[in-house]
PQR file with spaces between the fields and no chain letter, atoms N, CA, C, O and H, PARSE charges and radii, in Angstrom:
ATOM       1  N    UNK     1      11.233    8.922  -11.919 -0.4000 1.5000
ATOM       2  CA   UNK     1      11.105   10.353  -12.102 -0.0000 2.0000
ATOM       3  C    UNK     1       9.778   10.694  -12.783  0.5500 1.7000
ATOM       4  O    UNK     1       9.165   11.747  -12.609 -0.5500 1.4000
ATOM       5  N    UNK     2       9.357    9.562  -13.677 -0.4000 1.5000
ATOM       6  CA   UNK     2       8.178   10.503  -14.531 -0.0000 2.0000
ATOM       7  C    UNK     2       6.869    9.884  -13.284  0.5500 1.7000
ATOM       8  O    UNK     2       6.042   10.738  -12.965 -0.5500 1.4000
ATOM       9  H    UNK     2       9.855    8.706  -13.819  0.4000 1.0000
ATOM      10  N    UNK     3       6.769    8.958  -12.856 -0.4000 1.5000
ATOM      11  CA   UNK     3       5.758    8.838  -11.558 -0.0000 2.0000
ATOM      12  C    UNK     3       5.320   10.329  -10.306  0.5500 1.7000
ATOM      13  O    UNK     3       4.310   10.698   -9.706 -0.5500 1.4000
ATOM      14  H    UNK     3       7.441    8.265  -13.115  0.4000 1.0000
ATOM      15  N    UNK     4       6.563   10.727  -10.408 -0.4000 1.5000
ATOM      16  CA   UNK     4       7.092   11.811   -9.448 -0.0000 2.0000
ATOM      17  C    UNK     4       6.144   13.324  -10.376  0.5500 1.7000
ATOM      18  O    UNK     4       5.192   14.054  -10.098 -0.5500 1.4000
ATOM      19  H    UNK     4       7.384   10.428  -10.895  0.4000 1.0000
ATOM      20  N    UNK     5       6.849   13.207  -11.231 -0.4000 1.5000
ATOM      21  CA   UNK     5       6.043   14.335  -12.198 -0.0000 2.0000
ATOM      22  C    UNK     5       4.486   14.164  -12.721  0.5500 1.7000
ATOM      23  O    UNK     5       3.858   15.124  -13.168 -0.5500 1.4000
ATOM      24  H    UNK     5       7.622   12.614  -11.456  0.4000 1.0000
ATOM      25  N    UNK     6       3.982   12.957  -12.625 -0.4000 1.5000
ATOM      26  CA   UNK     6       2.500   12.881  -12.725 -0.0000 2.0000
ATOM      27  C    UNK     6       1.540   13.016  -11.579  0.5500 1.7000
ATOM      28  O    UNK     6       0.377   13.418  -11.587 -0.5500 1.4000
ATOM      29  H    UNK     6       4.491   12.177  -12.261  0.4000 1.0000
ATOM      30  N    UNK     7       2.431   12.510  -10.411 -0.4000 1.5000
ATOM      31  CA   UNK     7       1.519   13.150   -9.614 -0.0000 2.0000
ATOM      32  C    UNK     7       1.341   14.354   -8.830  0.5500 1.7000
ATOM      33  O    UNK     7       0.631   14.769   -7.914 -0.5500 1.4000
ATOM      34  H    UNK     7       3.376   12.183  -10.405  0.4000 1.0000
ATOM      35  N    UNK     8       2.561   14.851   -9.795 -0.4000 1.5000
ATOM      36  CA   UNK     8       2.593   16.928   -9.456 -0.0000 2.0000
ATOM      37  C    UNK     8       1.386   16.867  -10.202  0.5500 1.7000
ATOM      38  O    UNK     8       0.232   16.863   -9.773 -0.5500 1.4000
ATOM      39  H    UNK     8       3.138   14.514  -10.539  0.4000 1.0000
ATOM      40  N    UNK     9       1.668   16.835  -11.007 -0.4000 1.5000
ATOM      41  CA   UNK     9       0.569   17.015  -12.226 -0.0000 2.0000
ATOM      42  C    UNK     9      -0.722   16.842  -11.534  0.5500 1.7000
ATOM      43  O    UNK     9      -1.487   17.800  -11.421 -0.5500 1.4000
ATOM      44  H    UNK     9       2.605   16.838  -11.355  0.4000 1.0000
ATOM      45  N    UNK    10      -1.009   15.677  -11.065 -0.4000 1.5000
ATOM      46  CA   UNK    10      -2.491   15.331  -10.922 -0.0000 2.0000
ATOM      47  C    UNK    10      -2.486   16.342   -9.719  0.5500 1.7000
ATOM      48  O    UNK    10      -3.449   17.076   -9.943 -0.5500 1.4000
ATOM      49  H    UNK    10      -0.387   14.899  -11.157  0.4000 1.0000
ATOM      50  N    UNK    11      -1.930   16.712   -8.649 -0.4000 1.5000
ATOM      51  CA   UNK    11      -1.896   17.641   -7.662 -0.0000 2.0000
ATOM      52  C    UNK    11      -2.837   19.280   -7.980  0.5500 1.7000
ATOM      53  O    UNK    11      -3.825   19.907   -7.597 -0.5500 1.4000
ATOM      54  H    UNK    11      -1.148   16.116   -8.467  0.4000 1.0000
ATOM      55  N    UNK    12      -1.381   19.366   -9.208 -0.4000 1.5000
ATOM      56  CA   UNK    12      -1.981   20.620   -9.594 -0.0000 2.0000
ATOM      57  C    UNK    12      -3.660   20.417  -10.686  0.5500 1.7000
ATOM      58  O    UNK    12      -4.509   21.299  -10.816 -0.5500 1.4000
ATOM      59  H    UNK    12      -0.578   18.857   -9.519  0.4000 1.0000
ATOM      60  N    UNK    13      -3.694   19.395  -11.144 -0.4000 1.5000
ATOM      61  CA   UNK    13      -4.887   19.846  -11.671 -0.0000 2.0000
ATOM      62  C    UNK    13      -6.260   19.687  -10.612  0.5500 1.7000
ATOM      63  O    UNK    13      -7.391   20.078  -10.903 -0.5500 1.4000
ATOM      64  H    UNK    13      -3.004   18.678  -11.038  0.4000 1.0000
ATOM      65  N    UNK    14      -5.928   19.119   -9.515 -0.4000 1.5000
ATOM      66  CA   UNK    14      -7.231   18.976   -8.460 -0.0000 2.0000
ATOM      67  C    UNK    14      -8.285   17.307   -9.171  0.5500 1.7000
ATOM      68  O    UNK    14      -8.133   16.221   -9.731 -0.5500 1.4000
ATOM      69  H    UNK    14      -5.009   18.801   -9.278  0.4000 1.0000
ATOM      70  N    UNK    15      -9.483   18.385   -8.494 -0.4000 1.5000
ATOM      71  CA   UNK    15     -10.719   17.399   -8.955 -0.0000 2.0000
ATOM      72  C    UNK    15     -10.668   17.086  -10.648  0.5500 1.7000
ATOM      73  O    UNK    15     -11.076   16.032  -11.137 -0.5500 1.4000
ATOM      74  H    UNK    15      -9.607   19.266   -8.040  0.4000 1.0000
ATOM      75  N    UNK    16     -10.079   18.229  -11.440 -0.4000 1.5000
ATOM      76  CA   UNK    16     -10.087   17.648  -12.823 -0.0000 2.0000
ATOM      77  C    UNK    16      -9.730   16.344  -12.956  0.5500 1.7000
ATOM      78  O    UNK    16      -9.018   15.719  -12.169 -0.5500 1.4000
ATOM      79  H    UNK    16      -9.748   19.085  -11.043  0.4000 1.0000
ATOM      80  N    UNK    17     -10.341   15.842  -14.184 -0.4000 1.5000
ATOM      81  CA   UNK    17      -9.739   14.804  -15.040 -0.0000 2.0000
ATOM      82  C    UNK    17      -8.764   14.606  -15.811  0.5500 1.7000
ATOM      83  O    UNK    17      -8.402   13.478  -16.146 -0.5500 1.4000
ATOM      84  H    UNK    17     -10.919   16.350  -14.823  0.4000 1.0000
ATOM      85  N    UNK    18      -7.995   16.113  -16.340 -0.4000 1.5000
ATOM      86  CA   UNK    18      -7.365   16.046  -17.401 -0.0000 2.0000
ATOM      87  C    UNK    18      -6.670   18.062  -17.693  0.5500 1.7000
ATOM      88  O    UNK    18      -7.237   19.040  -17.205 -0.5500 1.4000
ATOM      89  H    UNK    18      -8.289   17.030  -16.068  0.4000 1.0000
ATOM      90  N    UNK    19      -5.644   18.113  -18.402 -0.4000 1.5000
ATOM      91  CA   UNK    19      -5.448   18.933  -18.919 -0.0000 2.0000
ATOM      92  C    UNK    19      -5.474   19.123  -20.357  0.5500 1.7000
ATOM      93  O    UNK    19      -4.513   18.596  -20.917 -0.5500 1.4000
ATOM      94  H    UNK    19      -5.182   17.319  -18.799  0.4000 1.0000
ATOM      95  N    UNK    20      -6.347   19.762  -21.171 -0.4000 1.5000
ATOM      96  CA   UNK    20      -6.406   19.688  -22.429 -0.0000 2.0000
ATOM      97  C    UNK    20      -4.896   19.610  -23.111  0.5500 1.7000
ATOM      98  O    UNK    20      -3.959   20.341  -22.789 -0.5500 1.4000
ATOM      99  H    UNK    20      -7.128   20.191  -20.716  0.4000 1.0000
ATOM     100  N    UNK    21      -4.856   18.628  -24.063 -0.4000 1.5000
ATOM     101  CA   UNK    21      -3.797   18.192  -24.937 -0.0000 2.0000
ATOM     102  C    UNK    21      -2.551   17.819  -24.094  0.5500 1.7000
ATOM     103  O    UNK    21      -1.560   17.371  -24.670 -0.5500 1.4000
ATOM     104  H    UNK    21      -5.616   18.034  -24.324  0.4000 1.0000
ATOM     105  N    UNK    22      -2.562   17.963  -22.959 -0.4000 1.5000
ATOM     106  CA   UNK    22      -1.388   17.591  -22.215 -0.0000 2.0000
ATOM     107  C    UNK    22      -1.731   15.816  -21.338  0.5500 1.7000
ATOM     108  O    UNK    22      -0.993   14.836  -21.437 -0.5500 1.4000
ATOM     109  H    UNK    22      -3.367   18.327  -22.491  0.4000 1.0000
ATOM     110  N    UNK    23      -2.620   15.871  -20.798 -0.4000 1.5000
ATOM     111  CA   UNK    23      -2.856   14.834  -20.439 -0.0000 2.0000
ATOM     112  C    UNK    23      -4.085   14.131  -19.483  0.5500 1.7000
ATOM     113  O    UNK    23      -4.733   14.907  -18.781 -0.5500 1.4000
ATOM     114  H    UNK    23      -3.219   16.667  -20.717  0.4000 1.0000
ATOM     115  N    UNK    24      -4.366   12.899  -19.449 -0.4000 1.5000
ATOM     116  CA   UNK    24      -5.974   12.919  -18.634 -0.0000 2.0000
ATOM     117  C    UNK    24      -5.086   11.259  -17.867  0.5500 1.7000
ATOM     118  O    UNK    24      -4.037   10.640  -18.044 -0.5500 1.4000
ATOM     119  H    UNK    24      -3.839   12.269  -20.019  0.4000 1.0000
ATOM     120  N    UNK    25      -6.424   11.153  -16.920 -0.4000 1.5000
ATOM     121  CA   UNK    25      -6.323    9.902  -16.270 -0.0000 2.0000
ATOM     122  C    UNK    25      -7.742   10.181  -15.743  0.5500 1.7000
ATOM     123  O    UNK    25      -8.295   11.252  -15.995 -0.5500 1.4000
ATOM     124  H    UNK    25      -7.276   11.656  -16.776  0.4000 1.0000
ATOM     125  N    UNK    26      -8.285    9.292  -15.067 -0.4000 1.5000
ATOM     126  CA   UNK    26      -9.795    8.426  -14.476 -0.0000 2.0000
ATOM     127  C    UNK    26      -9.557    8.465  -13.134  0.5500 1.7000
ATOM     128  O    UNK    26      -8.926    7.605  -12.518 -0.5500 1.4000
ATOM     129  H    UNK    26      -7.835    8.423  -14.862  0.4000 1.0000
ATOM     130  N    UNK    27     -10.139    9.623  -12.585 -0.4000 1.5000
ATOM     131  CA   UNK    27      -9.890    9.346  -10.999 -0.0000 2.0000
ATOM     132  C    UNK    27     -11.041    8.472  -10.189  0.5500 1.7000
ATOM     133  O    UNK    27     -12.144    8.910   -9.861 -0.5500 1.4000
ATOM     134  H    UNK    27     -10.652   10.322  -13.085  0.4000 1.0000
ATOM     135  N    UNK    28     -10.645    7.429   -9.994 -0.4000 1.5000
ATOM     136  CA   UNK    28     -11.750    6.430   -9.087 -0.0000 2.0000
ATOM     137  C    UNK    28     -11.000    6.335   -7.803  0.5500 1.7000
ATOM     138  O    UNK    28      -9.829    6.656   -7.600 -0.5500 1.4000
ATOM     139  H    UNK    28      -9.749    7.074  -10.261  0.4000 1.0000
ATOM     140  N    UNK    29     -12.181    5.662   -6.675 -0.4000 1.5000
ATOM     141  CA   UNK    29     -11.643    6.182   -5.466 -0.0000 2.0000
ATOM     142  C    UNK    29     -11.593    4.213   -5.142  0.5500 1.7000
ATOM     143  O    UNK    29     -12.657    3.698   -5.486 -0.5500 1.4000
ATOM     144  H    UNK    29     -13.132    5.401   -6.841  0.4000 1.0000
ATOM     145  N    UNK    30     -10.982    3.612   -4.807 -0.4000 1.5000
ATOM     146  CA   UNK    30     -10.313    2.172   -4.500 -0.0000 2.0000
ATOM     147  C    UNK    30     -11.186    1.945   -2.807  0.5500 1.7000
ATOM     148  O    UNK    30     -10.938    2.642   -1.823 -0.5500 1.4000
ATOM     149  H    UNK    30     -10.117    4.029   -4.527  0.4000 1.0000
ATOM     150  N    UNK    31     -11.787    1.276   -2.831 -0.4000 1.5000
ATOM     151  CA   UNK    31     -11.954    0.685   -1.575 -0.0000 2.0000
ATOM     152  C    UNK    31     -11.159   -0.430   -0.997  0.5500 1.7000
ATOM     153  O    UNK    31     -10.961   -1.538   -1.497 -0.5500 1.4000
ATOM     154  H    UNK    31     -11.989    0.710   -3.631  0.4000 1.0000
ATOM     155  N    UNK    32     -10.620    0.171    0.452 -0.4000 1.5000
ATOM     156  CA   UNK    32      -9.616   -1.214    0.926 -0.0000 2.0000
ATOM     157  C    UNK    32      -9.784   -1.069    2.123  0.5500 1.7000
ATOM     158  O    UNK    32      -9.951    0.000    2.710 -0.5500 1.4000
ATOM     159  H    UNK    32     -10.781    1.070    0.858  0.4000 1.0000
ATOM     160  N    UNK    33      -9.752   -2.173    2.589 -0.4000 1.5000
ATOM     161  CA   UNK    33     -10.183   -2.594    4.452 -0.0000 2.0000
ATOM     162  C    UNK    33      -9.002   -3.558    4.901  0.5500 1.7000
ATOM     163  O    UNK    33      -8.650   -4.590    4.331 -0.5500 1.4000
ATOM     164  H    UNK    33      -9.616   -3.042    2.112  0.4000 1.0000
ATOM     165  N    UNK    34      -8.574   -3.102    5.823 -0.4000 1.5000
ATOM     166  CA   UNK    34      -7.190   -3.522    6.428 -0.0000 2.0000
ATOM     167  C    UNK    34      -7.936   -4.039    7.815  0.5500 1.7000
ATOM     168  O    UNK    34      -9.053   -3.666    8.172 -0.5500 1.4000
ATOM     169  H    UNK    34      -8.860   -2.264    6.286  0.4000 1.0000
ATOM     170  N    UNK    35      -6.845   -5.245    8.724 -0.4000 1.5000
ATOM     171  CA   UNK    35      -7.410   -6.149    9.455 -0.0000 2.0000
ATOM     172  C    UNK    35      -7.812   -5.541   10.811  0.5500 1.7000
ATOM     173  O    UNK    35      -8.598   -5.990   11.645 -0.5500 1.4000
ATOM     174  H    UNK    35      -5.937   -5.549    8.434  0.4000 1.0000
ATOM     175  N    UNK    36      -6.703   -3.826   10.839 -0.4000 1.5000
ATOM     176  CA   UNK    36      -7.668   -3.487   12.421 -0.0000 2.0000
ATOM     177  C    UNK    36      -8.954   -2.546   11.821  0.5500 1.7000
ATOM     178  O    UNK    36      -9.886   -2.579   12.624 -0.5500 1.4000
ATOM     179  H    UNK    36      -6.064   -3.461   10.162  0.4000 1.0000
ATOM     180  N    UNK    37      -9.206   -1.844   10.808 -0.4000 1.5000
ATOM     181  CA   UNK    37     -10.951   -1.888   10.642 -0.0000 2.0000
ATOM     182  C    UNK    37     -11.876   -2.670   10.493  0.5500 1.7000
ATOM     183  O    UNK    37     -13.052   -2.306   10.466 -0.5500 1.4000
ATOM     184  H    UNK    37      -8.449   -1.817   10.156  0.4000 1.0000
ATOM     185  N    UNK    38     -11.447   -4.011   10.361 -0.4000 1.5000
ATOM     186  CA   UNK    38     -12.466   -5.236   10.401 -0.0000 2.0000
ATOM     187  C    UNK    38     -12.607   -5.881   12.033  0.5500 1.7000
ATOM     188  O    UNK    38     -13.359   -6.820   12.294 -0.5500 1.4000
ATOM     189  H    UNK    38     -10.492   -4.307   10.384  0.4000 1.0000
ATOM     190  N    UNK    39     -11.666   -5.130   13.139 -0.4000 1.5000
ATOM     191  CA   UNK    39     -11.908   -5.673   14.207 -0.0000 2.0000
ATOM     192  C    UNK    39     -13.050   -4.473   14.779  0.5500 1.7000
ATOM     193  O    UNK    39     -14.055   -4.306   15.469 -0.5500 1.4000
ATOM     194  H    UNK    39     -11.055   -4.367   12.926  0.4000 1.0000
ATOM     195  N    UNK    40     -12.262   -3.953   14.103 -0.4000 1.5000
ATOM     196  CA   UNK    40     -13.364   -2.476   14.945 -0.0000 2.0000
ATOM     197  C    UNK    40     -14.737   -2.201   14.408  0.5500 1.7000
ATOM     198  O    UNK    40     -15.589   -1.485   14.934 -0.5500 1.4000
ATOM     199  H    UNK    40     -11.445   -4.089   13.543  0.4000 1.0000
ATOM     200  N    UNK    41     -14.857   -3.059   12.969 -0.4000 1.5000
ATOM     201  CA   UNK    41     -16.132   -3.256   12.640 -0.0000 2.0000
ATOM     202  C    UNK    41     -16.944   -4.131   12.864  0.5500 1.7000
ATOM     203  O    UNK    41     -18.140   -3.889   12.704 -0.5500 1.4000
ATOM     204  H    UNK    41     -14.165   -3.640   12.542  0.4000 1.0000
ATOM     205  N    UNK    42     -16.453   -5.536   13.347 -0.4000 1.5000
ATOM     206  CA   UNK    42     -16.984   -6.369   13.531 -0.0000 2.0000
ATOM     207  C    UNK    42     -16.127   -7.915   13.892  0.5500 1.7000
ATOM     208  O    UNK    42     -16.005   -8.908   13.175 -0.5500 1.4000
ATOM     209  H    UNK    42     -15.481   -5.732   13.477  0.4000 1.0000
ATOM     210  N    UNK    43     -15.675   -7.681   15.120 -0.4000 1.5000
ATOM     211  CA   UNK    43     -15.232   -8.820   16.244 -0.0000 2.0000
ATOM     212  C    UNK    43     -14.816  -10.422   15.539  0.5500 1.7000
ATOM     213  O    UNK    43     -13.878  -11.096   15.113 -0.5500 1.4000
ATOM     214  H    UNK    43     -15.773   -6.874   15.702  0.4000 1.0000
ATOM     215  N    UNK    44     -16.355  -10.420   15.801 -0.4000 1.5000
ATOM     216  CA   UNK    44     -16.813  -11.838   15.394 -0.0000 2.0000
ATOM     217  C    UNK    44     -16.428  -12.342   14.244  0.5500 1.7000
ATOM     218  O    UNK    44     -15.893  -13.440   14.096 -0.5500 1.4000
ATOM     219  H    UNK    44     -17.117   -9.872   16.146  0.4000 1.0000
ATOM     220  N    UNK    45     -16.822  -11.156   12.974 -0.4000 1.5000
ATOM     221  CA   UNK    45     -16.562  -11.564   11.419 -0.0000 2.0000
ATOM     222  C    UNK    45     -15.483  -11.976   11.437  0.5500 1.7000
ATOM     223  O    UNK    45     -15.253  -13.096   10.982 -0.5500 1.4000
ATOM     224  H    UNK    45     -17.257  -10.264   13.094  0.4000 1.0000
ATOM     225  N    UNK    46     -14.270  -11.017   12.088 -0.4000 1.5000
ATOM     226  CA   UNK    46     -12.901  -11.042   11.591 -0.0000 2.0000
ATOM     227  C    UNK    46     -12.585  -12.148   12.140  0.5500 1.7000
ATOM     228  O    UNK    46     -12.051  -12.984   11.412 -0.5500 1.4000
ATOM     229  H    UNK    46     -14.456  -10.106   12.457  0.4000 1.0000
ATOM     230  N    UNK    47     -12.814  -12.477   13.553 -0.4000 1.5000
ATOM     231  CA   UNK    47     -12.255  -14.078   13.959 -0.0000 2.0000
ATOM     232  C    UNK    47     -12.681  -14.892   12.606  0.5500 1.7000
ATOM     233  O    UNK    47     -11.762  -15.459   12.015 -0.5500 1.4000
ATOM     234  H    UNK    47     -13.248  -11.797   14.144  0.4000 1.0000
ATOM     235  N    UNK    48     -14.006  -14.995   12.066 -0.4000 1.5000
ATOM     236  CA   UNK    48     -13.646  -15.476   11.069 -0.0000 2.0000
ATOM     237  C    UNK    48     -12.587  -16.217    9.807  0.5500 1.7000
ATOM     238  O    UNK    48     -12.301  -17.349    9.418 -0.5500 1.4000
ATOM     239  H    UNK    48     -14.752  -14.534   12.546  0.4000 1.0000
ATOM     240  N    UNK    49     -12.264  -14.889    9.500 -0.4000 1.5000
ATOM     241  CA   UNK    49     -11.121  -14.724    8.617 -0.0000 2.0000
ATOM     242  C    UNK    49     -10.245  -14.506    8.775  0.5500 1.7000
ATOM     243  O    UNK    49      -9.585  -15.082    7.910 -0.5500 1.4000
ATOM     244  H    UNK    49     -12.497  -13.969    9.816  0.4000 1.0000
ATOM     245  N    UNK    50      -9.469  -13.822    9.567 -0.4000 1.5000
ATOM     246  CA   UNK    50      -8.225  -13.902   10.333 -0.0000 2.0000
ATOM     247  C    UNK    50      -7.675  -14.798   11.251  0.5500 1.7000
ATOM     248  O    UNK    50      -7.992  -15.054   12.412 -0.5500 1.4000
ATOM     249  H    UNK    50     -10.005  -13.354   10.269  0.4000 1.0000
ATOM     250  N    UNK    51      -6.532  -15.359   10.305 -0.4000 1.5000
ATOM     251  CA   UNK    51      -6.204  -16.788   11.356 -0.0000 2.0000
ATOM     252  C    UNK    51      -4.503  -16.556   11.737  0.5500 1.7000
ATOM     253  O    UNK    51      -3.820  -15.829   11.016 -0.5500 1.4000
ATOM     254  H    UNK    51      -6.275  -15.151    9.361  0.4000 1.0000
ATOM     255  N    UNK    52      -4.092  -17.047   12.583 -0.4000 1.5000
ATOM     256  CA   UNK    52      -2.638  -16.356   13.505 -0.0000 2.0000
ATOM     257  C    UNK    52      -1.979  -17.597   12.850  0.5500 1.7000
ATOM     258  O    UNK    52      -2.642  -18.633   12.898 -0.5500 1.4000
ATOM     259  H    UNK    52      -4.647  -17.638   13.169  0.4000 1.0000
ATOM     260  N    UNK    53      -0.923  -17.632   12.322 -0.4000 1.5000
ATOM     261  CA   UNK    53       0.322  -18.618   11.840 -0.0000 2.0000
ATOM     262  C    UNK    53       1.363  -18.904   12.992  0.5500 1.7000
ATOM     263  O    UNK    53       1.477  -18.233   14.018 -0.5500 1.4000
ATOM     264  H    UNK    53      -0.386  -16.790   12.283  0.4000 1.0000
ATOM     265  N    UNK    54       2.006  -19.868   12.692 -0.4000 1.5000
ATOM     266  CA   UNK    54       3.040  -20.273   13.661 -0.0000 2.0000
ATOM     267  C    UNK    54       4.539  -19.276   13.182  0.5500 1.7000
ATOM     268  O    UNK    54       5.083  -19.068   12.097 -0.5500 1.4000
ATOM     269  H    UNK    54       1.914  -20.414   11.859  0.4000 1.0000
ATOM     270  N    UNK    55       4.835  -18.817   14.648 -0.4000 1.5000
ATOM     271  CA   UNK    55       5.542  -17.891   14.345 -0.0000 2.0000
ATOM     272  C    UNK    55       7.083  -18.415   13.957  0.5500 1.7000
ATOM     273  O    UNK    55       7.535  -19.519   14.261 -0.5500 1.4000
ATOM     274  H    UNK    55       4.393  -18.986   15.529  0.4000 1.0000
ATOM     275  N    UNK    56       7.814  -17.322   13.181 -0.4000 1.5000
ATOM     276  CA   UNK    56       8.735  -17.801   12.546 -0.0000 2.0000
ATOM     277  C    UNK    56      10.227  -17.225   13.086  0.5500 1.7000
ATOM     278  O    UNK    56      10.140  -16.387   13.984 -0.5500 1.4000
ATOM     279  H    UNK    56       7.447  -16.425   12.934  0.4000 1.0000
ATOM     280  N    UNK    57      11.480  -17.553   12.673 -0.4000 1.5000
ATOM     281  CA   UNK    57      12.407  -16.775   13.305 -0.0000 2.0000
ATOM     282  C    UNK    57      13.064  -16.292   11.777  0.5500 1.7000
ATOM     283  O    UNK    57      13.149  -17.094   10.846 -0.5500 1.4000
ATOM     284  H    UNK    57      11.551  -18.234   11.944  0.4000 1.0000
ATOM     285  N    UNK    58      13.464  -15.014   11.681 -0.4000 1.5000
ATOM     286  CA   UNK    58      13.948  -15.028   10.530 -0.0000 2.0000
ATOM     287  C    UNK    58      15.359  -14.106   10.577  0.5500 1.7000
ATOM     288  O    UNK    58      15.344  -13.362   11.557 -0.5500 1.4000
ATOM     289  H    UNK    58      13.395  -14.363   12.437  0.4000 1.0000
ATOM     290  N    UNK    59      16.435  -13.990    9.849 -0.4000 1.5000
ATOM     291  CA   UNK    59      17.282  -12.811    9.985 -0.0000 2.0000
ATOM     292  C    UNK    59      18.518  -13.250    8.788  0.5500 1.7000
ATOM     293  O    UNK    59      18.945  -14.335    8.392 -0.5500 1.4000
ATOM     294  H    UNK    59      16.447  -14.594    9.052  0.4000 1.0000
ATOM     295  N    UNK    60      18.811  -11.916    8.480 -0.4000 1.5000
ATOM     296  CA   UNK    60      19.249  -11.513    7.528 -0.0000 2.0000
ATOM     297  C    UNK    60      21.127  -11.508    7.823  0.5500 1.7000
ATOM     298  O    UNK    60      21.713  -11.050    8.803 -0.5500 1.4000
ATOM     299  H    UNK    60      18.465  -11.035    8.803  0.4000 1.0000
ATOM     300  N    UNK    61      21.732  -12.196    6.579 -0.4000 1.5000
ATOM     301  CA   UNK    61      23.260  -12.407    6.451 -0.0000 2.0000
ATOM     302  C    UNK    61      23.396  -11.336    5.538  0.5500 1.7000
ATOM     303  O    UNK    61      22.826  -11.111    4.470 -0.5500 1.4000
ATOM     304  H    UNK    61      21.257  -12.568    5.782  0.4000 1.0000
ATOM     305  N    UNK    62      24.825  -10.324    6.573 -0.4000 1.5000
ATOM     306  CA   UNK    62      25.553   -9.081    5.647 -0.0000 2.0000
ATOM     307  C    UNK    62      26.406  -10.344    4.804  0.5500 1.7000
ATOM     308  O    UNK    62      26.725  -11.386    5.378 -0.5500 1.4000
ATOM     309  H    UNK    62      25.288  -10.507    7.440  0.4000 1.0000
ATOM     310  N    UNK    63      26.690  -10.090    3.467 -0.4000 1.5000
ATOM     311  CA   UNK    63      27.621  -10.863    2.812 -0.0000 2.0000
ATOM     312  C    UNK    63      28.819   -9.911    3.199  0.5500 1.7000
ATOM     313  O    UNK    63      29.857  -10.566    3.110 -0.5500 1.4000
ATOM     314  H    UNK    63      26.431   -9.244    3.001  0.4000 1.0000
ATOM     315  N    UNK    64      29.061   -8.649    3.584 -0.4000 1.5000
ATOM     316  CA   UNK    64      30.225   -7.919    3.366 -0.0000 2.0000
ATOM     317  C    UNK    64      30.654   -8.403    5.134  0.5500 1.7000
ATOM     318  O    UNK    64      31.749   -7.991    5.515 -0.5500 1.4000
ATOM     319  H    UNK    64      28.218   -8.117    3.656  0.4000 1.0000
ATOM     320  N    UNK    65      30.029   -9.028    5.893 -0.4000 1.5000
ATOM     321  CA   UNK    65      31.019   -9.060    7.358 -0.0000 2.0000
ATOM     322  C    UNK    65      31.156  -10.210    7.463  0.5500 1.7000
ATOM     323  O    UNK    65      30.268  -11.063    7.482 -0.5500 1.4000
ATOM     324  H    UNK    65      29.139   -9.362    5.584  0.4000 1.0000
ATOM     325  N    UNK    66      32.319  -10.355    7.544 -0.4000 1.5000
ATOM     326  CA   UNK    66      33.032  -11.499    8.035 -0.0000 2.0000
ATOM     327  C    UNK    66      32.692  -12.188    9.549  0.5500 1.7000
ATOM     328  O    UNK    66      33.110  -11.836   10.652 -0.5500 1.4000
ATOM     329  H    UNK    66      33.040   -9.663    7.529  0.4000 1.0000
ATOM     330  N    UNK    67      31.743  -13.343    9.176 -0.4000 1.5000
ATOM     331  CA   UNK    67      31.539  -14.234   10.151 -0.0000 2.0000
ATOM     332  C    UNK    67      32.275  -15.214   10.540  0.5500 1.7000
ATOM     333  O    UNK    67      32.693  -15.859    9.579 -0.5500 1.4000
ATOM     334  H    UNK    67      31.403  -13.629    8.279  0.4000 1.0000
ATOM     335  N    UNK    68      32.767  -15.778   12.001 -0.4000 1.5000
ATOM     336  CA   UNK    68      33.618  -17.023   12.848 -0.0000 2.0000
ATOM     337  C    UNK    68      32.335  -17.948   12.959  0.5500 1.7000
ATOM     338  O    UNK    68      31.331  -17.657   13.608 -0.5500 1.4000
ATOM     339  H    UNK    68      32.428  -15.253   12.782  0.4000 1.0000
ATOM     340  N    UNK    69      32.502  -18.962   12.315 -0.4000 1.5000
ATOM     341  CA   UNK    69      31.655  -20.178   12.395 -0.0000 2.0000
ATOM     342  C    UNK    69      32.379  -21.315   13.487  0.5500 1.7000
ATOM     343  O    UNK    69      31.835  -22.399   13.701 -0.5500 1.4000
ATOM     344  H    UNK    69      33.318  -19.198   11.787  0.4000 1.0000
C-alpha cells in the first residue's frame, strides 16, 4: 500500500524532486537494453552474447487434485 501511495505522489508532483517537508526522492533515468533491441541494433554483436540453451520440459503439480499414478 505505501509503494502504491508514493507513486501517486511522485505522479502528482511531476518533474519535481520533492514536496517541501513532506517528501523528496532523486529522479534518475536507468538505462536497460533487452535482447530484441540488441538484435535490431546490431545482428552480429548479439550473436555474440546471446547463446540458446537446451530446451527444458517443465510443469507444475496442483497439491489440491488428486492424481492416479
Amino acid at each position: 500500500m505505501g509503494k502504491i501511495l508514493e507513486n501517486k505522489l511522485k505522479i502528482i508532483v511531476g518533474e519535481n524532486q520533492a514536496i517541501k517537508n513532506i517528501c523528496s526522492w532523486k529522479r534518475t533515468k536507468k538505462k536497460q537494453i533487452n535482447k530484441s533491441d540488441l538484435i535490431k541494433y546490431d545482428l552480429e554483436l548479439a550473436k555474440k552474447y546471446i547463446s540458446i540453451g537446451k530446451a527444458v520440459i517443465k510443469f507444475k503439480v496442483n497439491d489440491f487434485r488428486p492424481y492416479t499414478f
